[in-house]
N, C-alpha and C positions, 0 to 999 in steps of 0.2 A: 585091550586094543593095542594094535603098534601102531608107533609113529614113525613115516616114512618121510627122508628127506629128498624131495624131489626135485631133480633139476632138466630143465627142459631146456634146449637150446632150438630158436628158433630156426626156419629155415631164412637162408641168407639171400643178401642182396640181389638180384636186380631190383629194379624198383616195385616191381610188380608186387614183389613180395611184401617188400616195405609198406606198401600202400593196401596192403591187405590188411596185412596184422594192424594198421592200424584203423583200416574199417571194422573190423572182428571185434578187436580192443573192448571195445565199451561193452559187448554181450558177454564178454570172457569174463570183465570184471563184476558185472553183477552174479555171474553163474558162482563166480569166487566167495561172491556177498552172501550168498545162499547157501554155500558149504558151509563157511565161518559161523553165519547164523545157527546151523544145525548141526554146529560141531565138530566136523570132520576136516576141516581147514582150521591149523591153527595161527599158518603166518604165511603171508609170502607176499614179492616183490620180484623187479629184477634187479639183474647180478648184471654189475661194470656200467656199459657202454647199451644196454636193455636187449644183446641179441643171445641172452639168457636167461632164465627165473630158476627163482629157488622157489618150493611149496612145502610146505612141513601139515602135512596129511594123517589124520588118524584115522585105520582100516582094520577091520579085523583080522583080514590076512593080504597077501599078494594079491591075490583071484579078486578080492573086494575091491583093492585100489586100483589096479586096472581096468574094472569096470566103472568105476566113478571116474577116473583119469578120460576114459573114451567116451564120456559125455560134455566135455568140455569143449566149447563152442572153437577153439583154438586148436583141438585133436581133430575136430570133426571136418574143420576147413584145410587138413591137410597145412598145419602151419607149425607144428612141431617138425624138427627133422629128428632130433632123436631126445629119447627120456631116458633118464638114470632115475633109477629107486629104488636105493638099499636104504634097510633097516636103520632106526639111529634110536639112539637108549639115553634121550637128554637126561644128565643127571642132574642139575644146577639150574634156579633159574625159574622165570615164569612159564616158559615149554616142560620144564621138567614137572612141574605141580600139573601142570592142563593135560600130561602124557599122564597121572596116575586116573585120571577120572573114566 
């Protein structure tokens, strides 16, 4: 499996927005809850000021995390503007033992 460090940067203000993602919120985190459970999420949170998240994703390849990424109640409502996810080879660490399984 690889693990991909994914960073998602919300789409930005007007309020409309703001007040999406945070009706979205709570479906995004359990869909999160359900990854984690089954593996394939092994951390995430947001990044700063929360109009970014980091996801550390285990996939068998691109094609895979992409398609698990466009099930995400937050991809689906149009509330990512854009995803970064390259590859990350943790070496250290409790990510790096959860990346060999």
């Amino acid at each position: 499996m690889t693990v991909f460090a994914v960073e998602y940067r919300y789409v930005s203000a007007p309020d409309e927005a703001v007040s999406r993602l945070d009706e979205v919120r709570p479906t995004h985190r359990a869909w999160l809850r359900e990854r984690a459970d089954s593996g394939d999420l092994l951390a995430s949170g947001p990044i700063g000021d929360g109009a970014r998240a980091l996801l550390i994703f285990r996939a068998a390849d691109r094609a895979a995390l992409d398609a698990l990424l466009a099930q995400d109640p937050f991809q689906k409502a149009s509330l990512v503007a854009e995803t970064n996810a390259p590859e990350w080879n943790p070496i250290i660490g409790r990510l790096a033992d959860a990346a060999t399984v």
